[in-house]
Every structure is written in structure tokens, then in C-alpha cells.
DONU-138957 format. One record per atom (N, C-alpha, C, O): residue in three letters; x, y, z negated. Coordinates in steps of 0.001 Angstrom, whole numbers, padded with zeros to 6 digits, always signed. Example, Ala and Ser with C-alpha at 12.3 -4.5 7.8 and 13.67 -1.06 7.14 Angstrom:
BEGIN
ALA+013190-005690-007800ALA+012300-004500-007800ALA+013200-003300-007800ALA+014236-003319-008465SER+012850-002250-007080SER+013670-001060-007140SER+012900+000030-007870SER+013409+001138-008039
//
This chain:
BEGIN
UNK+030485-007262+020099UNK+031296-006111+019714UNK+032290-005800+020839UNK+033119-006656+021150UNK+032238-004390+021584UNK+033015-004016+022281UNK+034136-003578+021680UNK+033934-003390+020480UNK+035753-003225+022182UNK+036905-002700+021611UNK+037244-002202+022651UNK+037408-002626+023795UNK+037365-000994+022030UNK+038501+000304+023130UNK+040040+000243+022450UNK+040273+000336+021245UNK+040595+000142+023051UNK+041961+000497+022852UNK+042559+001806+023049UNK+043272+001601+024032UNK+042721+003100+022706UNK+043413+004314+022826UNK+044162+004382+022952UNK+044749+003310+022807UNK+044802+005229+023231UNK+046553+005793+023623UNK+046914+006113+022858UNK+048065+005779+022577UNK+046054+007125+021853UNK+046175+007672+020268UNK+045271+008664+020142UNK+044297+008957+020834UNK+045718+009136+019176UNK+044355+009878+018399UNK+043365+011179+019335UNK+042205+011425+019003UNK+044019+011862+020439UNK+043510+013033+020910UNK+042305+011733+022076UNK+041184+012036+022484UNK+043032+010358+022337UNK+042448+009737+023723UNK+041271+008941+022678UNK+040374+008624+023459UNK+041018+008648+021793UNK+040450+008048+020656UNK+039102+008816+020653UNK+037985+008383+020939UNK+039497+010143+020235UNK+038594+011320+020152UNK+038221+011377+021499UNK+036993+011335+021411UNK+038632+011481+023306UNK+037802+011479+023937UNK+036830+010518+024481UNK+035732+010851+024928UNK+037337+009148+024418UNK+036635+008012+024630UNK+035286+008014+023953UNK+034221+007783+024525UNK+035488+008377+022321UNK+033998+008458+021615UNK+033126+009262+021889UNK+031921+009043+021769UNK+033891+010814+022494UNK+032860+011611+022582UNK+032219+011605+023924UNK+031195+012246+024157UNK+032901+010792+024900UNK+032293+009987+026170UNK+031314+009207+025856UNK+030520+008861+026731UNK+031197+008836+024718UNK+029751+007808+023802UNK+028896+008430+023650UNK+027857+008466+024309UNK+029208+009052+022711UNK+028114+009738+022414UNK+027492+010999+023548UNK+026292+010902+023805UNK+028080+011873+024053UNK+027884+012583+025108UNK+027009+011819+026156UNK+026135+012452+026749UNK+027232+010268+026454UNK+026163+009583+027417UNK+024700+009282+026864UNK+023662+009139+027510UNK+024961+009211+025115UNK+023723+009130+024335UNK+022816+010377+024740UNK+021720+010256+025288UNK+023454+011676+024377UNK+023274+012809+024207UNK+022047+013328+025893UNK+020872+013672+026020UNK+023015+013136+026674UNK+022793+012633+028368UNK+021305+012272+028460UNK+020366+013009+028762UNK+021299+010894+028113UNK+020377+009968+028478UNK+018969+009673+027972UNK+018000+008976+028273UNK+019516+010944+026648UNK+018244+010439+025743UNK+018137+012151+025117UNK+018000+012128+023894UNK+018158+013017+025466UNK+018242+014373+025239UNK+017496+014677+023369UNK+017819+015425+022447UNK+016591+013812+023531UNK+015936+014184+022097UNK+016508+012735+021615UNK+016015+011898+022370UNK+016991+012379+021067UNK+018352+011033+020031UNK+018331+011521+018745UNK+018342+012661+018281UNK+018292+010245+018193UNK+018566+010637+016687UNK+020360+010366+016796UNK+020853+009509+017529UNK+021024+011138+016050UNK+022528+010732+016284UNK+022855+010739+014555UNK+022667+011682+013787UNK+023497+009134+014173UNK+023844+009305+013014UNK+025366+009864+012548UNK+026283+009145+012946UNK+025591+010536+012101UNK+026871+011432+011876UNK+027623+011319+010651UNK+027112+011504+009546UNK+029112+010946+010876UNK+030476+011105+009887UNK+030533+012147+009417UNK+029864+013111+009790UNK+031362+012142+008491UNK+032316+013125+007818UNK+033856+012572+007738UNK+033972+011357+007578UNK+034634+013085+007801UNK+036269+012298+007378UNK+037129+012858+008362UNK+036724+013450+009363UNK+038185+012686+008101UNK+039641+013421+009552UNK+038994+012659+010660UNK+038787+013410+011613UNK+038558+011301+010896UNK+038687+010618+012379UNK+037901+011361+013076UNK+038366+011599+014191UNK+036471+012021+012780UNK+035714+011950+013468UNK+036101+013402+014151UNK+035666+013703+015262UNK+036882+014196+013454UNK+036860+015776+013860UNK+037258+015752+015330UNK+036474+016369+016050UNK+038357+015150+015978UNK+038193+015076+016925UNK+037271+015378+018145UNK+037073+016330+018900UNK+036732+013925+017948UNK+035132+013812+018188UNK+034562+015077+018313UNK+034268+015540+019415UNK+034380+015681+017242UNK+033554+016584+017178UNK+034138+017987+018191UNK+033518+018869+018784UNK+035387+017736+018069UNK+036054+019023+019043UNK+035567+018949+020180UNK+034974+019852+020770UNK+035881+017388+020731UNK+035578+017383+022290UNK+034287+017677+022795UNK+034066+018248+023862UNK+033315+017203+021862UNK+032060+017931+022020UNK+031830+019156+022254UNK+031120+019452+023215UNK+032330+020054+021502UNK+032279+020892+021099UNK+032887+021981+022514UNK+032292+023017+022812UNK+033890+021595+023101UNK+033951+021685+024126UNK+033650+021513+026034UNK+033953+021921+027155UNK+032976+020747+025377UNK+031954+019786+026435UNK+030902+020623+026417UNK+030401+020843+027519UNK+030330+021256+025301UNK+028878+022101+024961UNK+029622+023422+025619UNK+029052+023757+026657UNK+030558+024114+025336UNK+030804+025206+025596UNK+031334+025513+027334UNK+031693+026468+028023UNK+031126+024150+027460UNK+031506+024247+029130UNK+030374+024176+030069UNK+030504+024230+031292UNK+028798+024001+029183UNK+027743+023823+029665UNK+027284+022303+030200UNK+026190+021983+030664UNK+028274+021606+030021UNK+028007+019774+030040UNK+026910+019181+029089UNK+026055+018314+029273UNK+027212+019897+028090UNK+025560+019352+026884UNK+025186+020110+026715UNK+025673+021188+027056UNK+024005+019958+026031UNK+022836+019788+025529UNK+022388+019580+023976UNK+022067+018391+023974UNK+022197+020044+022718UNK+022227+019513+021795UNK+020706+020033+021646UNK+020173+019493+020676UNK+020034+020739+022185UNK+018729+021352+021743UNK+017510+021011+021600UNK+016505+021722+021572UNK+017708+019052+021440UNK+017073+018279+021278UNK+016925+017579+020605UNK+015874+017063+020224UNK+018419+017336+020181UNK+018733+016493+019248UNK+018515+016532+017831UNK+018500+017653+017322UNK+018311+015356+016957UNK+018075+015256+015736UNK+019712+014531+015123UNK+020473+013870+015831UNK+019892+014810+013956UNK+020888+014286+013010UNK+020396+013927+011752UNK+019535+014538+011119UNK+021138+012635+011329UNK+020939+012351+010053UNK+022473+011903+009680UNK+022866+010941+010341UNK+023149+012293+008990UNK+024543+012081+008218UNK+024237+010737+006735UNK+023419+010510+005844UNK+025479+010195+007280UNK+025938+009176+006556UNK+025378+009228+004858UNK+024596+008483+004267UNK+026299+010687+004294UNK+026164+010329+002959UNK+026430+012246+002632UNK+026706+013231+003316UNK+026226+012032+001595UNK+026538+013811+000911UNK+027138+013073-000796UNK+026976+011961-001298UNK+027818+014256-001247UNK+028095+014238-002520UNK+027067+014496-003790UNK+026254+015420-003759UNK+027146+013878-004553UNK+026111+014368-005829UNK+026694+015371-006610UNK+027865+015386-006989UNK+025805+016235-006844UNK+026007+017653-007116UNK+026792+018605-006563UNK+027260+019471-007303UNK+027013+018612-005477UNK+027975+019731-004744UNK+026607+020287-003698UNK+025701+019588-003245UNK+026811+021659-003527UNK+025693+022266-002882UNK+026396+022589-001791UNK+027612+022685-001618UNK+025312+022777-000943UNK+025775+022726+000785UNK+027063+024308+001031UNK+027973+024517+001833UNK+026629+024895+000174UNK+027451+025757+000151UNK+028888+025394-000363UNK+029679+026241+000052UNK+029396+024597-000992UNK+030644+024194-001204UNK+031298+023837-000634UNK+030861+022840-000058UNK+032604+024151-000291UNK+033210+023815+001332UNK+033885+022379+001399UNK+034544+021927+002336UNK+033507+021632-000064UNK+033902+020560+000131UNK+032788+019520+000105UNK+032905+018410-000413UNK+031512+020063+000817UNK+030031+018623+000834UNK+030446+018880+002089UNK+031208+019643+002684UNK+029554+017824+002339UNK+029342+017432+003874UNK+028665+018163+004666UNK+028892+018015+005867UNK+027660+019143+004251UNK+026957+019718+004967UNK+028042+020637+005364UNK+028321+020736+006559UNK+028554+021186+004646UNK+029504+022252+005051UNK+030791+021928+006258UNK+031311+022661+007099UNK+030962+020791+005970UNK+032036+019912+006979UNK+031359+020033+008430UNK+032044+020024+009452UNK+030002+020145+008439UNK+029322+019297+009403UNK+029025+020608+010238UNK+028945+020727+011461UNK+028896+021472+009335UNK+028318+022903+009942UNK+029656+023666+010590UNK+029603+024514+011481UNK+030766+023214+009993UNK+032062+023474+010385UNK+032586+022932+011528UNK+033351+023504+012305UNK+032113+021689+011627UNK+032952+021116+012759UNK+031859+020447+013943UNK+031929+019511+014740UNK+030850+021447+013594UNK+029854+020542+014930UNK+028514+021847+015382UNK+028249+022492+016397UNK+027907+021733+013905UNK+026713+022271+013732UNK+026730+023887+014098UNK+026066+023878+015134UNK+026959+024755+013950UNK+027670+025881+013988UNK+028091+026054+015588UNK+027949+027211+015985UNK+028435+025392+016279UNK+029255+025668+017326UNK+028303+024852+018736UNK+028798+024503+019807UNK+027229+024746+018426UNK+026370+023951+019437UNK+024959+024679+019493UNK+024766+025662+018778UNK+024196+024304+020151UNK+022760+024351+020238UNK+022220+023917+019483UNK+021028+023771+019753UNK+022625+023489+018251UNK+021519+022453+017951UNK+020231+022793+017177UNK+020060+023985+017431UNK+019420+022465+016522UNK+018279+023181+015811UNK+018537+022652+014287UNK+018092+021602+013822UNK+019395+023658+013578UNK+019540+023080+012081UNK+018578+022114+011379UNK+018906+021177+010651UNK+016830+022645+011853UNK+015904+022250+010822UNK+016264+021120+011692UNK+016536+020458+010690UNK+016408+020645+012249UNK+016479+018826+012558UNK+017760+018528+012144UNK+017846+017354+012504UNK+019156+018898+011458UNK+020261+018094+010869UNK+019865+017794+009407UNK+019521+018702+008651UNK+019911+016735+009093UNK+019455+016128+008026UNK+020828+015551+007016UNK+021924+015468+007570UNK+020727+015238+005806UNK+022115+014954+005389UNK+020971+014295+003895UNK+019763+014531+003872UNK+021453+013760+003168UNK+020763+013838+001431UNK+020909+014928+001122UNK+021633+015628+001829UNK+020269+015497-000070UNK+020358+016293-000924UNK+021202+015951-002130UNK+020789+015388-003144UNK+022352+016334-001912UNK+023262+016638-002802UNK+023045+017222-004296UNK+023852+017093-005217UNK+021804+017886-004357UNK+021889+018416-005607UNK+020491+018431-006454UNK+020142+019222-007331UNK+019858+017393-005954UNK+019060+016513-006479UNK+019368+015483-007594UNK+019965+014425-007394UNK+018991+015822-008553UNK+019693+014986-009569UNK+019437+013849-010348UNK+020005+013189-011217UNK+017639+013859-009296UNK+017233+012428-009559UNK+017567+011596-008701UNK+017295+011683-007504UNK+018246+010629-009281UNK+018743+009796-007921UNK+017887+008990-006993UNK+018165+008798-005809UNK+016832+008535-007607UNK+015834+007554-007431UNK+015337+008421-005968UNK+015345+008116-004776UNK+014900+009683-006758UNK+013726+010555-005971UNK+014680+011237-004459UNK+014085+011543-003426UNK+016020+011356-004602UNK+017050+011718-003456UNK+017533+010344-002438UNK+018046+010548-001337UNK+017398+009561-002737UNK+017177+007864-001748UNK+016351+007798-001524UNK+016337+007377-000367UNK+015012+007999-002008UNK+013752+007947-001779UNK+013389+009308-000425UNK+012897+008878+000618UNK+013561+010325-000489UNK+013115+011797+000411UNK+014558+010752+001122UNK+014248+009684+001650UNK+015425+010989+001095UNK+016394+010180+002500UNK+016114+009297+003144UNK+016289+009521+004341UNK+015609+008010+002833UNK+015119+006857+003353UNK+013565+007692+004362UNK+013151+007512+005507UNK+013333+008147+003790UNK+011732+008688+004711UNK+011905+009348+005848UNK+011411+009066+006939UNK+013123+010864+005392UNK+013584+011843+006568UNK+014092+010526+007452UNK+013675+010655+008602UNK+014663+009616+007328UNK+015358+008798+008364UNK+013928+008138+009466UNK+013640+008388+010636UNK+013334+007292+008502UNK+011992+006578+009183UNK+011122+007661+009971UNK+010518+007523+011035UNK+011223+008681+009213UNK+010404+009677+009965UNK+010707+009949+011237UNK+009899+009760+012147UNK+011981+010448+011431UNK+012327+010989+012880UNK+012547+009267+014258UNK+013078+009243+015368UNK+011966+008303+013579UNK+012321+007182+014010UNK+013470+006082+014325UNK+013461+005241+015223UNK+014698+006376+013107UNK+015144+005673+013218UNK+016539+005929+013883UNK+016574+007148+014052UNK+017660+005402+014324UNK+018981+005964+014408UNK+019201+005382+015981UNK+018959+004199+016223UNK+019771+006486+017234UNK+019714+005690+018591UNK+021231+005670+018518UNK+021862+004977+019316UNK+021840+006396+017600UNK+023195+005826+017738UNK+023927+006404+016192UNK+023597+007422+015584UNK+024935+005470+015828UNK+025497+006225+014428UNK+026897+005761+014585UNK+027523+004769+014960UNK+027110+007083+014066UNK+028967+007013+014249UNK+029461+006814+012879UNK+028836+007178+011883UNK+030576+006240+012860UNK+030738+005514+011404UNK+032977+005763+011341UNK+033785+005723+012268UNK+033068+005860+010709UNK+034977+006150+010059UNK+034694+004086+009401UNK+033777+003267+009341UNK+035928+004164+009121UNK+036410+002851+008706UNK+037191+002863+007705UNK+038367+003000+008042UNK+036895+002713+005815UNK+037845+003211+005186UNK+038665+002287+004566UNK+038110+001189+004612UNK+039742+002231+004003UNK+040529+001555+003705UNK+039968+000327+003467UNK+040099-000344+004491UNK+039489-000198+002732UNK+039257-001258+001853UNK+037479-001899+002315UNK+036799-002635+001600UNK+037152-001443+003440UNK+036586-001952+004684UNK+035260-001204+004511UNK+034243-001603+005079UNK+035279+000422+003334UNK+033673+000919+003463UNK+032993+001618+004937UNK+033381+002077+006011UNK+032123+001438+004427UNK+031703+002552+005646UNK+029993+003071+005189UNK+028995+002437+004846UNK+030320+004714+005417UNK+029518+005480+004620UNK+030459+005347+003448UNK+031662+005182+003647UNK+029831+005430+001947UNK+030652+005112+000674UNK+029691+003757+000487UNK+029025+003661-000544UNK+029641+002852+001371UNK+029159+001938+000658UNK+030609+001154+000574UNK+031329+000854+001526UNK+030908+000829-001260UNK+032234-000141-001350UNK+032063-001391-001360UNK+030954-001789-001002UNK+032786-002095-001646UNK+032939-003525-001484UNK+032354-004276-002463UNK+032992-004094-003499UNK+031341-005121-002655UNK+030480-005740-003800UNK+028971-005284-003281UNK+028201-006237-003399UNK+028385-004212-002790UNK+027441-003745-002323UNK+026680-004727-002002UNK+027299-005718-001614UNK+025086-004847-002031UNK+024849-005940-000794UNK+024315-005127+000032UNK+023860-003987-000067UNK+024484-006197+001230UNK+024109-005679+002821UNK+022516-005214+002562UNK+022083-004223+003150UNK+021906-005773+001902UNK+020554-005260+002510UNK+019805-003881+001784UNK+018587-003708+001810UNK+020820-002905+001111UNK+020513-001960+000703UNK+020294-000862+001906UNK+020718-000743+003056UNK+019290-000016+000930UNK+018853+001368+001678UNK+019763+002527+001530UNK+020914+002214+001224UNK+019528+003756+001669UNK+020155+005074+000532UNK+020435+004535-000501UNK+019756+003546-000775UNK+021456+004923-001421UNK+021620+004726-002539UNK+022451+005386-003062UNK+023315+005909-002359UNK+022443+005569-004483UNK+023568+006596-005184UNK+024768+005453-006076UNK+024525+004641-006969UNK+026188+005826-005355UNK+027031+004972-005592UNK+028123+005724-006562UNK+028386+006924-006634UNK+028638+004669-007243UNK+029868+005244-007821UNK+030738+005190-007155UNK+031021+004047-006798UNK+031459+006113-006724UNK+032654+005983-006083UNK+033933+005370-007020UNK+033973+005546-008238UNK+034822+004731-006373UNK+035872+004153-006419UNK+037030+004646-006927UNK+037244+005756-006441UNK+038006+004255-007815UNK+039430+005175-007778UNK+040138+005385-006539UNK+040765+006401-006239UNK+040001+004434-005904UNK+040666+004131-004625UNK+040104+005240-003677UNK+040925+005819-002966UNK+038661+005626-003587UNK+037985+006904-002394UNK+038357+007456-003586UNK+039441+006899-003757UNK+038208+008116-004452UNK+038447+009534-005375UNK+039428+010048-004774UNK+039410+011124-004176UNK+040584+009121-004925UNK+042414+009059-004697UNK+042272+009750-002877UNK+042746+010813-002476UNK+041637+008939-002242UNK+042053+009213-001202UNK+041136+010477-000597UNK+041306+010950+000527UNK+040120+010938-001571UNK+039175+012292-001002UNK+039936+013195-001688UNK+039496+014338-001566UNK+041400+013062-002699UNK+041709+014226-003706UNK+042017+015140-002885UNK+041943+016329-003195UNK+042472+014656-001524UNK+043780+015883-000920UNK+042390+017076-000423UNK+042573+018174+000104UNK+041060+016465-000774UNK+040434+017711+000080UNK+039950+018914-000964UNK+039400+019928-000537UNK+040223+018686-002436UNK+039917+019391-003573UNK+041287+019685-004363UNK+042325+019233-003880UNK+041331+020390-005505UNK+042525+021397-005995UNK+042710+020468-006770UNK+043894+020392-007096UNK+041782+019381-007422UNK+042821+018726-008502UNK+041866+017321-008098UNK+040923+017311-007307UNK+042516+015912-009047UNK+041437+014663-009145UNK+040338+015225-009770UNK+039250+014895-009298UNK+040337+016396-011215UNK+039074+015985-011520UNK+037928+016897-010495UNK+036698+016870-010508UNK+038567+017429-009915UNK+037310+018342-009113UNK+036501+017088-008253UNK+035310+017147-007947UNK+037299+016095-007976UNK+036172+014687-006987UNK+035017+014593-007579UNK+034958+014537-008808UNK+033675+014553-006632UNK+032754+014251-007642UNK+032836+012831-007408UNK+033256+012298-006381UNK+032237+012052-008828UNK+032363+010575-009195UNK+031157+010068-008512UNK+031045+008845-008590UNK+030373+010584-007967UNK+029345+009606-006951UNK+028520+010890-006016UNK+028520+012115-006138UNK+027848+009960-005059UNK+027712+010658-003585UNK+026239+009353-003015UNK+026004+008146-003074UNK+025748+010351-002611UNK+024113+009441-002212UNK+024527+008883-000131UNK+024883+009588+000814UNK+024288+007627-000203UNK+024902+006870+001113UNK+023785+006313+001881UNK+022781+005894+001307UNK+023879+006298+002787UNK+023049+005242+004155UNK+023513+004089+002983UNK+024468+004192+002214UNK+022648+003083+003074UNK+022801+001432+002678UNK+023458+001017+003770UNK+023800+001782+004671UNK+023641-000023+003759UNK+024145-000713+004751UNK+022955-001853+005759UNK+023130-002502+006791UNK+021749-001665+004839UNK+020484-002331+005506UNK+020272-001077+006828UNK+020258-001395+008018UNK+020143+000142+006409UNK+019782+001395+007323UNK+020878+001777+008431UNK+020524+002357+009457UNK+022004+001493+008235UNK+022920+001702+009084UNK+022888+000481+010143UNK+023179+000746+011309UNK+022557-000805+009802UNK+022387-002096+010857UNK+021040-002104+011782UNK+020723-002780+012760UNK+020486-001228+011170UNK+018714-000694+011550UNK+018964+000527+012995UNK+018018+001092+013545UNK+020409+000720+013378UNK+020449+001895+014577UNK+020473+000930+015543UNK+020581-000268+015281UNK+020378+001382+016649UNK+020434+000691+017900UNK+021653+000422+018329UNK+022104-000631+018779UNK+022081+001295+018183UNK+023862+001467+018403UNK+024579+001702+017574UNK+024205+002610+016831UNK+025753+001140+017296UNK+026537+001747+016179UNK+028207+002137+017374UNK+028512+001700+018483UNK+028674+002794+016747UNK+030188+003304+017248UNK+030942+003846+015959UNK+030750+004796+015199UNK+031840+002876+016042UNK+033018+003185+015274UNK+033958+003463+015571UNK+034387+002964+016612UNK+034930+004566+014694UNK+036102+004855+015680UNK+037275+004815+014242UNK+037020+005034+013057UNK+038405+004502+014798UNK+039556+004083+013505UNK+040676+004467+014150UNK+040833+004342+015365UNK+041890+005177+012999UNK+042992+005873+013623UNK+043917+005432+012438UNK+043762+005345+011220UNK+045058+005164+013410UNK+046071+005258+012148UNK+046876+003736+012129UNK+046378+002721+012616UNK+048601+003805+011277UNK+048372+002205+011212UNK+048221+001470+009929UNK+048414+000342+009477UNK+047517+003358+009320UNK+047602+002222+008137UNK+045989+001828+007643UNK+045652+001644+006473UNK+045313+001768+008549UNK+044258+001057+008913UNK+044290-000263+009900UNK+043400-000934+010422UNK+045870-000327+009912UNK+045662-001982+010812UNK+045333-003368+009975UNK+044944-004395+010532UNK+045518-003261+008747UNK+045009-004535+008092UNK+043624-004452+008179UNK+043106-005453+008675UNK+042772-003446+007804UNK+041204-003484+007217UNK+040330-003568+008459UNK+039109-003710+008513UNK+041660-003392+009946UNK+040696-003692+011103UNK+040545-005018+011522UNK+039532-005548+011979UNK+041991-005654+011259UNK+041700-007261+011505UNK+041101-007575+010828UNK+040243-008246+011402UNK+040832-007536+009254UNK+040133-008150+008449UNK+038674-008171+008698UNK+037956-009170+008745UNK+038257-006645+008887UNK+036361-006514+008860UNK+036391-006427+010406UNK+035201-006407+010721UNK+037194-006360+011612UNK+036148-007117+012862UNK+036754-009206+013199UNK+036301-010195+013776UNK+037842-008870+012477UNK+038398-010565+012573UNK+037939-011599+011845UNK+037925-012683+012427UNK+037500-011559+010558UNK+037415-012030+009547UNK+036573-012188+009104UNK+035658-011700+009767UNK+035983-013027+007532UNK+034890-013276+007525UNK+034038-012241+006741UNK+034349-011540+005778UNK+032763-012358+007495UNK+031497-011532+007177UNK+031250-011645+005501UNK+030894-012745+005078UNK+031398-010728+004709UNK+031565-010927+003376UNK+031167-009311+002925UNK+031276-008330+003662UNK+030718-009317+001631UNK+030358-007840+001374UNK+031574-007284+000216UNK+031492-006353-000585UNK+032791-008309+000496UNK+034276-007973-000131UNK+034717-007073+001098UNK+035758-006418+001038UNK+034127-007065+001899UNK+034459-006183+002996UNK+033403-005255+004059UNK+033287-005518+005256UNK+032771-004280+003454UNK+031320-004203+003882UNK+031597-003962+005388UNK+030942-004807+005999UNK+032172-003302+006111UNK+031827-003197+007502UNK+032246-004635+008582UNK+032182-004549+009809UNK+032699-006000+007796UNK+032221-006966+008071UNK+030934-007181+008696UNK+030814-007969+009633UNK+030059-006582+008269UNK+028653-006821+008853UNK+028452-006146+010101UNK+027329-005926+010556UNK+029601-005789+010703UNK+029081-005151+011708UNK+029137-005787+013118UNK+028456-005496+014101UNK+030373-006979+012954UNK+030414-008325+013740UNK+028925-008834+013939UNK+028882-009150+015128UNK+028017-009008+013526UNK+026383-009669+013231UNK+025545-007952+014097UNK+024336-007967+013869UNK+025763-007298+014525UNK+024861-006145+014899UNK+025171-006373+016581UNK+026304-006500+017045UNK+023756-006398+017472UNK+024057-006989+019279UNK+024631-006043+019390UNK+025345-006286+020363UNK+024929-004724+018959UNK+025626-003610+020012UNK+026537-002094+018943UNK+026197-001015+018459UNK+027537-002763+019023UNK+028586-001888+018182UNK+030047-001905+019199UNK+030733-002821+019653UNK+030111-000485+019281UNK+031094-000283+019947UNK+032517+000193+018936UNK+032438+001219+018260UNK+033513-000477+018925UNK+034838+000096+018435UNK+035895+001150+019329UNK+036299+000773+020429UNK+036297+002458+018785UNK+037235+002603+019420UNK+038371+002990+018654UNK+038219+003802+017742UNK+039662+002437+018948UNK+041087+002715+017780UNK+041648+002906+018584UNK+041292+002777+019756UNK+043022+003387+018059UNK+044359+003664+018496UNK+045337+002188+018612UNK+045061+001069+018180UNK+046557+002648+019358UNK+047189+001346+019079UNK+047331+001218+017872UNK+047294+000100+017360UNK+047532+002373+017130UNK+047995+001811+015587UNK+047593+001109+014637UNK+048123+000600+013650UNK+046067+001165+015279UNK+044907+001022+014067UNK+044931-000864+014777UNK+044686-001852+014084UNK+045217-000883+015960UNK+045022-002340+016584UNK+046453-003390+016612UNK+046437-004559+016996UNK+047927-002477+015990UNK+048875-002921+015963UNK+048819-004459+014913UNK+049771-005239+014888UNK+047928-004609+014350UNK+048046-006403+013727UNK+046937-007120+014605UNK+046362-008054+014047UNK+046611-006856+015722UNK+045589-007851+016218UNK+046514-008072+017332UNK+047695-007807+017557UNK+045221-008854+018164UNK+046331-009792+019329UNK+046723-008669+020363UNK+046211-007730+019754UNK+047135-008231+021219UNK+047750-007283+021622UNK+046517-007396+022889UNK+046183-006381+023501UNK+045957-008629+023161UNK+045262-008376+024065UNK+043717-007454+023590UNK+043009-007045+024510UNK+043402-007253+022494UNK+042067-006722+022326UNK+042034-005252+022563UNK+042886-004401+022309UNK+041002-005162+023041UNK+040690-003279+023669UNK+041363-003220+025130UNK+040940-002335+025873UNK+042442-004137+025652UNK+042833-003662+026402UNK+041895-004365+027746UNK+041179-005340+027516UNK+041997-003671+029372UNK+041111-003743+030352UNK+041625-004902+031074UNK+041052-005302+032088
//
């Protein structure tokens, strides 16, 4: 496991999109696995600017996203597709029919993990996936109790993610109560993983799931066990570790 250390959140956002942009680079047709959440927007800006300066390339690329909500249609400005089309998709080259996400409004759950798990295998698999870090150590919505060797799956979300997704809807009950996710078997299945974490009040859940022990009380624990995962945080997010990590 590599660690970047940032300056803060704008140097956070360019370091990653220096990641992925070399993916992008090197491998023109990439599967790129894709966030949703405040950290990654960044990210997505600098890209976004990088494309408009004629530096990339997206007109190759394939996407498959983390997770979508159950029952919210892409048209709702609070799924993911809509996030994604907002802060990436929309503003690039890319070829929609290759961004992939679950189907949100599929209401068999079985049969919406099932068409997800395939679109993934199909396009061959993930050459790099970008991942947020959430409180209580998820990543994707897979929460804590999960086991590692799951696929897609349709999860109940948490009081704890409800609480903390409310500020993006008009009231609690508008949250929807579950959302179809990468497993955590499919997310260890990319070649690369890159994570990026902001904030300090993400400095406990960073010592814990890259310091601490590998446990599915803490799912992105498992990401210590993967040959090639890159971290990048802020000081804030690194303010309880040893002062020497991330730094050159």
C-alpha cells in the first residue's frame, strides 16, 4: 500500500487525477471503476479540465460505478447516474453506452446483482477503481459485518449512511433505505485500486482500516491484503498516524 500525503483538498484532488489520467494515458481503452461522494468531485474537476485542455482522452474508455440507489431513476438528481453525468460524464468524450452503473430501478434484487456482476466480467474486469472512505470504514455501501467475499449486492443501508447522505435530499425520509453495491470480492478483483480521503474527521477510520486489523468490522480493512492500492489524503485525514506516512 502506497500513501500520498496532500497539502489539502484542491492538492488531494490533483495527485488522484495524476492517477488516474496515467491510467487513462497508458491504457486508452481501461475499465475505470468510479465514486460518487464530495471527495471524489474534485477529482473529477481536474479531469475535467485536463480533457478540456486536450491532455485526455476518454473516447475509449469504459466505466463501471461503485453502487446506485434502489429505486431512484437516473433521472433523479439525487442517483448516481445523475451525479456522474454531472460531474464527469457530460463534460468529456466519453461514450455513454460504455458508463455502466446498476440499475437502480430494478426491483428484483437478485436479477439487478446478477445483470451487474456480468456488465462488469463482460467488459473484463476493473484496471483501476476509485473508492471514498466512509466513516465507519465502508467503501462502496458495503457496511461493516459484510463478508469480504461478496459480489453486487443489495444492502440495507445504515442509520449512520442515511444520516450522513440526508444533507443531499429535503428530508431523512426522502433517503432511500437500500442501494445495489460492488461486493467487496469484485472490488479486490481490480488491478488497481486508489483511494482518496479528506477531512479530519476521517482521521480515526484511516488509522484504523490501513493500520489495524483486517476485520470485516471494518470493511476497507481488506484493502491492506490487495498487491497494489494506492492512498491519497490530506493532512487531516493523516493527522492520527505517524507523521511520517505519505510523506517523501
Amino acid at each position: 500500500m502506497r500513501i500520498y500525503r496532500a497539502k489539502d483538498y484542491n492538492d488531494l484532488s490533483r495527485k488522484a487525477a495524476n492517477i488516474i489520467s496515467a491510467q487513462v494515458i497508458m491504457k486508452p481503452n481501461c475499465v475505470l471503476g468510479l465514486a460518487t461522494g464530495s471527495t471524489p468531485i474534485g477529482t473529477y474537476q481536474q479531469l475535467v479540465e485536463w480533457y478540456r485542455k486536450g491532455d485526455l482522452d476518454f473516447s475509449e474508455v469504459t466505466t463501471v460505478n461503485l453502487d446506485e440507489y434502489k429505486g431512484l431513476p437516473k433521472e433523479n438528481d439525487q442517483s448516481y447516474y445523475y451525479f456522474m453525468n454531472e460531474n464527469l460524464f457530460s463534460k468529456v468524450n466519453i461514450d455513454k453506452s460504455r458508463t455502466f452503473l446498476p440499475d437502480g430501478m430494478e426491483p428484483d434484487s437478485d436479477k439487478a446483482c446478477r445483470d451487474y456482476n456480468e456488465i462488469i466480467h463482460s467488459v473484463g474486469g476493473v484496471d483501476l477503481q476509485l473508492l471514498g472512505l466512509g466513516h465507519n470504514g465502508h467503501i462502496g455501501f458495503n457496511e461493516p459485518g459484510i463478508a469480504f467475499e461478496t459480489e453486487t449486492h443489495c444492502v440495507n443501508l445504515t442509520e449512520r449512511t442515511i444520516k450522513a447522505n440526508m444533507r443531499f435530499f429535503v428530508s431523512e425520509s426522502d433517503v432511500p433505505r437500500q442501494a445495489y453495491t460492488m461486493g467487496i470480492k469484485t472490488i479486490m478483483s481490480a488491478h488497481r485500486i486508489l483511494i482518496v480521503v479528506s477531512g479530519e474527521d476521517k482521521a480515526d477510520i484511516v488509522k484504523e482500516a490501513f493500520f489495524g486489523p483486517v476485520t470485516p468490522a471494518v470493511p476497507a480493512s481488506i484493502l491492506q491484503l490487495h498487491n497494489d492500492v494506492t492512498v491519497v489524503a490530506d493532512e487531516a485525514a493523516l493527522s492520527k498516524c505517524d507523521e511520517s506516512v505519505g510523506r517523501k
